[in-house]
Short mmCIF file of the C-alpha atoms (twelve columns), coordinates in Angstrom:
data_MODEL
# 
_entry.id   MODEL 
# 
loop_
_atom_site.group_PDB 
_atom_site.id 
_atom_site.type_symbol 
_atom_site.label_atom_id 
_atom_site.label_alt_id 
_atom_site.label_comp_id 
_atom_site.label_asym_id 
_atom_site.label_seq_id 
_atom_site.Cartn_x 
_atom_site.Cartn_y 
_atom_site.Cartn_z 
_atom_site.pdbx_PDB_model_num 
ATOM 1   C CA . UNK A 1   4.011   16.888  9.248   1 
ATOM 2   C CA . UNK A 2   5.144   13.645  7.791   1 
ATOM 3   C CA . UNK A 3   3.490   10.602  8.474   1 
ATOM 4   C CA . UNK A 4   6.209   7.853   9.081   1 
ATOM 5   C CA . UNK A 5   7.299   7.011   12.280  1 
ATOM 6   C CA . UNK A 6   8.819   3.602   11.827  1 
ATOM 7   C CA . UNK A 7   12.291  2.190   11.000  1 
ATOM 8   C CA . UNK A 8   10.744  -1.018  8.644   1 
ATOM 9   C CA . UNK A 9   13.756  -3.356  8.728   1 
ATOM 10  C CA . UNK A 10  16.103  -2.348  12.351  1 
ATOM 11  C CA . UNK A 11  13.768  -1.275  15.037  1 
ATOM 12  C CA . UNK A 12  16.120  -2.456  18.072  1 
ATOM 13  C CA . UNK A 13  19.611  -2.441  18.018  1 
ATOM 14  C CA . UNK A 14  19.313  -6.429  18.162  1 
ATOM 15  C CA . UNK A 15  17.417  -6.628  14.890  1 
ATOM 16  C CA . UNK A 16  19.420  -4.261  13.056  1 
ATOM 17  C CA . UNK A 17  22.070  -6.882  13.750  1 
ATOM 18  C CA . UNK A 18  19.983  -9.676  12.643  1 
ATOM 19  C CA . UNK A 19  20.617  -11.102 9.118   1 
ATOM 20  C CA . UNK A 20  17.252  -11.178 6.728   1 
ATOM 21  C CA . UNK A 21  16.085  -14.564 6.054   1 
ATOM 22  C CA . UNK A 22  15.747  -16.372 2.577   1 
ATOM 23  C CA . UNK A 23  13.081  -19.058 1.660   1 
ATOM 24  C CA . UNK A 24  13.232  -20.250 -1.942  1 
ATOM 25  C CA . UNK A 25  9.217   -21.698 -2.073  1 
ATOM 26  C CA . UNK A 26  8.938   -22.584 -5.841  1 
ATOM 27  C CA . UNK A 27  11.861  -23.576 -7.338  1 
ATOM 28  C CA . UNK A 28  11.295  -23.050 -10.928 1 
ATOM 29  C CA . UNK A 29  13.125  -24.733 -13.988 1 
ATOM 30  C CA . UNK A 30  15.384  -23.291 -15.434 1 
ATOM 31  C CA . UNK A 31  14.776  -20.147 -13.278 1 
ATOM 32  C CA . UNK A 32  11.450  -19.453 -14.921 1 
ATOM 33  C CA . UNK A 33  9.109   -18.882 -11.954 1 
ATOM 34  C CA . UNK A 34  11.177  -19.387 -8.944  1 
ATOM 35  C CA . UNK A 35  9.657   -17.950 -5.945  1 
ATOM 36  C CA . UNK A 36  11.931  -16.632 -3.296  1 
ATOM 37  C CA . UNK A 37  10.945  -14.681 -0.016  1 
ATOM 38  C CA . UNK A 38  13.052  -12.959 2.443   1 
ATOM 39  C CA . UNK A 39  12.292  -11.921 6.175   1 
ATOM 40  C CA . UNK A 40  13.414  -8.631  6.768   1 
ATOM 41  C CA . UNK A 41  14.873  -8.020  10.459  1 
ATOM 42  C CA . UNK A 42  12.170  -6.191  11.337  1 
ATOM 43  C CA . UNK A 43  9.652   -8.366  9.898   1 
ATOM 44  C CA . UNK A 44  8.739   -6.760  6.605   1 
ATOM 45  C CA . UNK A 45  8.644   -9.724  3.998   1 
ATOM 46  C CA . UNK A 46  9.913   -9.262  0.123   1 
ATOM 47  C CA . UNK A 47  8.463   -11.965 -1.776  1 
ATOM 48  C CA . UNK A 48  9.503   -12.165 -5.732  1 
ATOM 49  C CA . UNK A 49  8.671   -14.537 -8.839  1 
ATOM 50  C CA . UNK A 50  11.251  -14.281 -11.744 1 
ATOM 51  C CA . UNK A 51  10.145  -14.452 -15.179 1 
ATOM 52  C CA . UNK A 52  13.743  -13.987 -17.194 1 
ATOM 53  C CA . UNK A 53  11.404  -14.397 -20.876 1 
ATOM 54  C CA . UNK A 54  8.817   -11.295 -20.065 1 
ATOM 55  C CA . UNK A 55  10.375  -7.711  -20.457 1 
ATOM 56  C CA . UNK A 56  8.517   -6.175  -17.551 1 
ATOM 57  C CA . UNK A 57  7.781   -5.970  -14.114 1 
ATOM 58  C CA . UNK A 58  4.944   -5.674  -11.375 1 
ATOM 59  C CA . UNK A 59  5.828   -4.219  -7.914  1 
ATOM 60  C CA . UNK A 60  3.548   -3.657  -4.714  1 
ATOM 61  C CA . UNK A 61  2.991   -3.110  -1.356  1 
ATOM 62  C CA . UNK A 62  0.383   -4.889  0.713   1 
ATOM 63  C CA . UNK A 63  -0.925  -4.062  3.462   1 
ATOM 64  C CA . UNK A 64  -2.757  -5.529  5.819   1 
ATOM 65  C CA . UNK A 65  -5.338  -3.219  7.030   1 
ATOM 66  C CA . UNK A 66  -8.577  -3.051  5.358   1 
ATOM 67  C CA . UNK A 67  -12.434 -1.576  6.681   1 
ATOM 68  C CA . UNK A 68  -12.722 -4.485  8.500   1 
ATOM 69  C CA . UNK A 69  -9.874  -3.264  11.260  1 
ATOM 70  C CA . UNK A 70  -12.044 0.426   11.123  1 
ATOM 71  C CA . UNK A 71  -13.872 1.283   14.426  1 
ATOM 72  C CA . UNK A 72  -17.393 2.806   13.410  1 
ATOM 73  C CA . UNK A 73  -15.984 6.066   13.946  1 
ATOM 74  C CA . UNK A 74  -13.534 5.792   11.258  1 
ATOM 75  C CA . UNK A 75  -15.475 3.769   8.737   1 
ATOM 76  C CA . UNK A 76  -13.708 4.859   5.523   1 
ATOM 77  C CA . UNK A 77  -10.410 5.480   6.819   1 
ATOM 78  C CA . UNK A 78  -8.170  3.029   5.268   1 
ATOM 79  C CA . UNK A 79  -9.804  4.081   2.120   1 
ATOM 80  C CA . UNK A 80  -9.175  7.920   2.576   1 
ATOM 81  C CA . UNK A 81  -5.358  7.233   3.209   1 
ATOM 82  C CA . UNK A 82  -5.114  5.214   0.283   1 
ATOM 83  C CA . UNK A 83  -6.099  8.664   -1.532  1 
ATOM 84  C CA . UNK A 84  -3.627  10.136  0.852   1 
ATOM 85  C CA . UNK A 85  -0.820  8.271   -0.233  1 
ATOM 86  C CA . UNK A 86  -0.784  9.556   -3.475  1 
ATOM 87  C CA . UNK A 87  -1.008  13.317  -2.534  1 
ATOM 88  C CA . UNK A 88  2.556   13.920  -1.872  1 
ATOM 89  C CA . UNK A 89  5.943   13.200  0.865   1 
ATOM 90  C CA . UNK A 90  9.177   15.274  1.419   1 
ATOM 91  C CA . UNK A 91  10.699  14.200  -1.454  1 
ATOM 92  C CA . UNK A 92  7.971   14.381  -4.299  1 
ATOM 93  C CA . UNK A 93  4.449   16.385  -4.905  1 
ATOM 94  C CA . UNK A 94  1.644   14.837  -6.241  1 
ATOM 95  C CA . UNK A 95  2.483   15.474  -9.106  1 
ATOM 96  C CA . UNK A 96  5.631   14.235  -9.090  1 
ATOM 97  C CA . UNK A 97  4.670   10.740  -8.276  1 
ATOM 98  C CA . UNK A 98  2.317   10.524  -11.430 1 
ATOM 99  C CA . UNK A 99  4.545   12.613  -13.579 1 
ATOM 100 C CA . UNK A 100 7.295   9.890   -12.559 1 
ATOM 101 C CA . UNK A 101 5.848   6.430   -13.941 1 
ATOM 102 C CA . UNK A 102 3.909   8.217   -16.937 1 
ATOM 103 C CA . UNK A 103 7.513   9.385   -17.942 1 
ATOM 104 C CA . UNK A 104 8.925   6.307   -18.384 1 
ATOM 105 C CA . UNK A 105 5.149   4.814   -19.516 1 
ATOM 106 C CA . UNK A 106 4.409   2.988   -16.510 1 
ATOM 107 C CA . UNK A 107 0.951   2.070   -14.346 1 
ATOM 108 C CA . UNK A 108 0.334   2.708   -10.664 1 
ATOM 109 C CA . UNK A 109 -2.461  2.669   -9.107  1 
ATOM 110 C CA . UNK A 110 -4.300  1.221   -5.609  1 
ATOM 111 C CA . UNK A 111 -7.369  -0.487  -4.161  1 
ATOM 112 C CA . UNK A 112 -8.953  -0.742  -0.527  1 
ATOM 113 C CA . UNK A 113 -10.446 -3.699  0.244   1 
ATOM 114 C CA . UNK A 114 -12.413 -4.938  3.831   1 
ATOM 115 C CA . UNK A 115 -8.925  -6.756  4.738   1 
ATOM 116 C CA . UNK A 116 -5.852  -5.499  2.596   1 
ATOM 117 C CA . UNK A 117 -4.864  -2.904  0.874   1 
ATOM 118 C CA . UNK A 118 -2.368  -2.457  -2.135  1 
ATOM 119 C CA . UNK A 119 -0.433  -0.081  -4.100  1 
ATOM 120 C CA . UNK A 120 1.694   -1.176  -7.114  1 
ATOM 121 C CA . UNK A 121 3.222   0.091   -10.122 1 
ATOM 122 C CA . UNK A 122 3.775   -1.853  -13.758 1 
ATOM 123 C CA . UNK A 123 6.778   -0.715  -15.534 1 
ATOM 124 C CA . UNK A 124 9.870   -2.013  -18.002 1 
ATOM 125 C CA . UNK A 125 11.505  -4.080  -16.145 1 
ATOM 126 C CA . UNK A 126 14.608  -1.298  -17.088 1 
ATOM 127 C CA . UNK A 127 12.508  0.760   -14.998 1 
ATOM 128 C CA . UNK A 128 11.726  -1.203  -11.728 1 
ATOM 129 C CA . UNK A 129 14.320  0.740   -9.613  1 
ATOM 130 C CA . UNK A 130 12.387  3.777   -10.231 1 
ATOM 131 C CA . UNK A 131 9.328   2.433   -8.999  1 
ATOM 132 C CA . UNK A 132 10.553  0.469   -6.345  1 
ATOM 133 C CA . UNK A 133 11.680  4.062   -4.896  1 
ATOM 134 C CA . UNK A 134 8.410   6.083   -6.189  1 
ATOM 135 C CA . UNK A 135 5.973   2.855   -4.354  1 
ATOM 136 C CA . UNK A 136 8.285   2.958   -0.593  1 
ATOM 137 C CA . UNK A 137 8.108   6.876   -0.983  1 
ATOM 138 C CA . UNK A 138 4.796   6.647   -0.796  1 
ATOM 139 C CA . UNK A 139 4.399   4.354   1.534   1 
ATOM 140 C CA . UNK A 140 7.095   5.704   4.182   1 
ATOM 141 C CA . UNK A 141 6.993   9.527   3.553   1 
ATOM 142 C CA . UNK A 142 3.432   10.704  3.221   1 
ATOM 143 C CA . UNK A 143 2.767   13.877  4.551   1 
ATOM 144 C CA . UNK A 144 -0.653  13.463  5.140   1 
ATOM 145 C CA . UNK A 145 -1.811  17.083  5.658   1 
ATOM 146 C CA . UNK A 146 -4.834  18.612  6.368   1 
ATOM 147 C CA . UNK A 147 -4.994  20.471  3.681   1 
ATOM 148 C CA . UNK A 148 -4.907  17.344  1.160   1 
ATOM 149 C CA . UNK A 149 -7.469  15.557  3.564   1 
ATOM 150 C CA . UNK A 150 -9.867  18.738  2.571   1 
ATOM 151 C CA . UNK A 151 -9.215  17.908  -0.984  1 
ATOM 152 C CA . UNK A 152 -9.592  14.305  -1.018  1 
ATOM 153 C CA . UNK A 153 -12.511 14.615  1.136   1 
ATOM 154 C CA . UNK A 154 -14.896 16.033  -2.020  1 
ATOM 155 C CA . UNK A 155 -13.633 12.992  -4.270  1 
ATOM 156 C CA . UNK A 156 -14.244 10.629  -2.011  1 
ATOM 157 C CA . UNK A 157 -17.872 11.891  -1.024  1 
ATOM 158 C CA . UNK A 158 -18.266 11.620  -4.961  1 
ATOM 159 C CA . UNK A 159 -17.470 8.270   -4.845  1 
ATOM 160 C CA . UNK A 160 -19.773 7.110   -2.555  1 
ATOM 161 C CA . UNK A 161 -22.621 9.199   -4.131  1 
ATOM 162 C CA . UNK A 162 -21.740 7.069   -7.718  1 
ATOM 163 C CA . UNK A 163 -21.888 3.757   -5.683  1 
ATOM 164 C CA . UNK A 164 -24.833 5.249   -4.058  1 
ATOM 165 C CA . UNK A 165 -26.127 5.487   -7.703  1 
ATOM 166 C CA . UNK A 166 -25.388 2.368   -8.952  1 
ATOM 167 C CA . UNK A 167 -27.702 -1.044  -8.156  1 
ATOM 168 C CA . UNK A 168 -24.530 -3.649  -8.307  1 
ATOM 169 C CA . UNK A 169 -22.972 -1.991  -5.747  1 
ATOM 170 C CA . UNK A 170 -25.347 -0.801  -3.463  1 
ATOM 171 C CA . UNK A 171 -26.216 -5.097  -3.539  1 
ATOM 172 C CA . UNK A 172 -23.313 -6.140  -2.895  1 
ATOM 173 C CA . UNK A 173 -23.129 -3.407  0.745   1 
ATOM 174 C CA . UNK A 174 -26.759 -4.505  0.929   1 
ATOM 175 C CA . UNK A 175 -25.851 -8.060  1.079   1 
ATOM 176 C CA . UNK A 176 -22.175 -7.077  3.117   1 
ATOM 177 C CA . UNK A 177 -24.584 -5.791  5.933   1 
ATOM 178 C CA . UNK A 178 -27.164 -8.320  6.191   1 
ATOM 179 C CA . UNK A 179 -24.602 -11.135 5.854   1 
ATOM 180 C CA . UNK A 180 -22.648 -8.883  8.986   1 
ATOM 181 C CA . UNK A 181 -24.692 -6.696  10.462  1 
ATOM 182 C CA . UNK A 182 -22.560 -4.447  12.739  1 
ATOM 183 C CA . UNK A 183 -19.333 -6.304  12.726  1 
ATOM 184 C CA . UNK A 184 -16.852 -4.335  10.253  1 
ATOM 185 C CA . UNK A 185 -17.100 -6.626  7.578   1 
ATOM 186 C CA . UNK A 186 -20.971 -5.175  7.225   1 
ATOM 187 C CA . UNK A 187 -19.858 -1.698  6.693   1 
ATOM 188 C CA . UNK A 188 -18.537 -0.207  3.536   1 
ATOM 189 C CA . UNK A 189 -15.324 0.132   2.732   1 
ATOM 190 C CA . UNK A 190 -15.403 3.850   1.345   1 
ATOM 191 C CA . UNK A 191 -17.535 4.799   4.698   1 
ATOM 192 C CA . UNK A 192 -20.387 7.066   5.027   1 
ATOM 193 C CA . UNK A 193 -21.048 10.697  4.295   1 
ATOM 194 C CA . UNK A 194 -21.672 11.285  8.073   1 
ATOM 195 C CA . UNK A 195 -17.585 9.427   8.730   1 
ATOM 196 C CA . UNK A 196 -15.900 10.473  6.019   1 
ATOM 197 C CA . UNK A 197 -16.910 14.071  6.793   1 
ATOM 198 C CA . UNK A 198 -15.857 13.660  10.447  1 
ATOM 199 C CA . UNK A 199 -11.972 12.424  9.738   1 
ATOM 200 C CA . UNK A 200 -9.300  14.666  10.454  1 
ATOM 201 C CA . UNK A 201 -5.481  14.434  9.360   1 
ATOM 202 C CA . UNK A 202 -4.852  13.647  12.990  1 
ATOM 203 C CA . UNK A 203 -7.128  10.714  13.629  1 
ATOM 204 C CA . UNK A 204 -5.859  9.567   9.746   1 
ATOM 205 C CA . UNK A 205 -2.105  9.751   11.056  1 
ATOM 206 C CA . UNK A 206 -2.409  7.710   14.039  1 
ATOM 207 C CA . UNK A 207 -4.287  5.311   11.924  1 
ATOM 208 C CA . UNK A 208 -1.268  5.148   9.432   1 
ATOM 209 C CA . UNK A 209 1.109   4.355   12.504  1 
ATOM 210 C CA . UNK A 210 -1.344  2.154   14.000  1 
ATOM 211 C CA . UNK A 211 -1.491  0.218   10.915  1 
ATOM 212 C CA . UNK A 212 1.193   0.356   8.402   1 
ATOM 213 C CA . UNK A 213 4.091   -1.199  10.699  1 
ATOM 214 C CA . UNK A 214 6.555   -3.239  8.652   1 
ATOM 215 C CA . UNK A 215 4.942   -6.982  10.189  1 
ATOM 216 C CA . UNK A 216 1.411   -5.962  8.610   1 
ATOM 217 C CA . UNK A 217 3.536   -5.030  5.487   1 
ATOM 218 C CA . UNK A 218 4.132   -7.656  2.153   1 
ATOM 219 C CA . UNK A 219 6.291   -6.474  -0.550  1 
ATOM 220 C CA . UNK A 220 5.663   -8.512  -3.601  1 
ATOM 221 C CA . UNK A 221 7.684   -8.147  -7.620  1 
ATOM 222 C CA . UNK A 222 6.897   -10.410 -10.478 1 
ATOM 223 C CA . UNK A 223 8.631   -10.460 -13.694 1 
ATOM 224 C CA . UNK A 224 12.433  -10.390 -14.914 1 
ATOM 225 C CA . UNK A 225 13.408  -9.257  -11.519 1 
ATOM 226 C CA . UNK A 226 16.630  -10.308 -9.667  1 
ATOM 227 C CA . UNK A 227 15.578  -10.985 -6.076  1 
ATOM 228 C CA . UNK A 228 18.603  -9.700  -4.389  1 
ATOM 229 C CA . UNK A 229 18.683  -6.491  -6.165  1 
ATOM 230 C CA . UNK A 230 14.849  -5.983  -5.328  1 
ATOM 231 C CA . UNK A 231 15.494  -7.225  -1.327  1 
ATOM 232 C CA . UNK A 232 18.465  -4.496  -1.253  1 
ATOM 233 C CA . UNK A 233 16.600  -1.705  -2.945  1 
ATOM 234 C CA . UNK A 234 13.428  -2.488  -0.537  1 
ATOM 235 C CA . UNK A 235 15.595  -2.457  2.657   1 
ATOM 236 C CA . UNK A 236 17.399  0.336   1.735   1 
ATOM 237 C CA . UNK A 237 14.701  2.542   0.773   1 
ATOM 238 C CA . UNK A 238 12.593  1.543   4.385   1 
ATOM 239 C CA . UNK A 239 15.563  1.725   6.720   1 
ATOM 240 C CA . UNK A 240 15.724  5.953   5.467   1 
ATOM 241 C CA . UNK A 241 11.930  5.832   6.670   1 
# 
């Protein structure tokens, strides 16, 4: 069962006929380190820096969901689809998303945080249509199966048995929960054995869709990047979603 459920840029027939919207908010000199950002119709936002002199590129997608939007019931589940992300959609395995950057000797990688979370890739910057695609794949075509959540499940429980295991981080959820008590900023963001144990593909999917709509969504690319290109890649690549 895939996860997406969303067209990210046209989600009435009046916003597909909208035009996307174009801020320039740094205007650098010569070019070097202009900022530009464009409002997609349906409210995702594509935000790029251009750096003409470097010979690579940095794309992401953030999100803006962390463990602090978790009810105590699904402590850990913006975490556990991070994993989930990664574990295949209809168009690529698992390992066919790694196997894709390391080809071309690329990075990618994400992190959960308690209010955002982000996946990006570093590649060439000969090479940022490929992860442009591999990154909104991800993000728009997960499958999210319960099989994978099975599979994850173990790695993550090891996780939170090596930050059980180590003193820095056990002070800083120390300090998260005194500072916050039961408000979700006190709780951790990989969750508990008892929650993580308890999530199900199905509560994880309706989290996704919850979640992951194109206005909680920021696409940011730094490096020698043409905005355009990057704006029409992104749209295109969401609007198949």
């Amino acid at each position: 069962m895939t996860s997406r459920g969303f067209k990210a840029t046209a989600r009435t027939s009046s916003e597909a006929r909208a035009v996307a919207r174009t801020q320039t908010l740094i205007k650098g000199t010569a070019g070097i380190g202009t900022v530009r950002r464009t409002t997609l119709p349906g409210g995702l936002r594509v935000v790029t820096e251009t750096l003409p002199s470097v010979r690579s590129a940095t794309f992401g997608i953030w999100a803006h969901v962390g463990s602090r939007d978790e009810t105590p019931s699904l402590n850990g589940a913006t975490h556990y689809l991070e994993h989930l992300l990664f574990k295949g959609t209809d168009r690529r395995s698992a390992l066919d998303i790694s196997a894709a950057l390391d080809a071309v000797g690329g990075e990618m990688n994400a992190f959960t945080a308690k209010e955002y979370t982000c996946y990006y890739a570093r590649v060439l910057d000969t090479d940022l249509p490929l992860a442009i695609d591999v990154v909104c794949d991800m993000l728009t075509g997960s499958l999210i199966r319960e099989e994978d959540v099975d599979v994850e499940r173990g790695a993550i429980l090891e996780e939170i048995a090596m930050t059980e295991d180590d003193p820095g981080d056990c002070v800083h959820d120390l300090f998260a929960h005194t500072m916050f008590g039961d408000n979700p900023l006190g709780r951790p963001v990989l969750g508990t054995v008892d929650t993580v144990n308890a999530l199900t593909a199905d509560r994880i999917r309706r989290f996704y869709k919850k979640h992951y709509d194109p206005t909680h969504l920021v696409v940011a690319c730094a490096g020698n990047v043409d905005h355009a290109k990057v704006v029409r890649q992104v749209r295109a690549a969401f609007e198949k979603a």
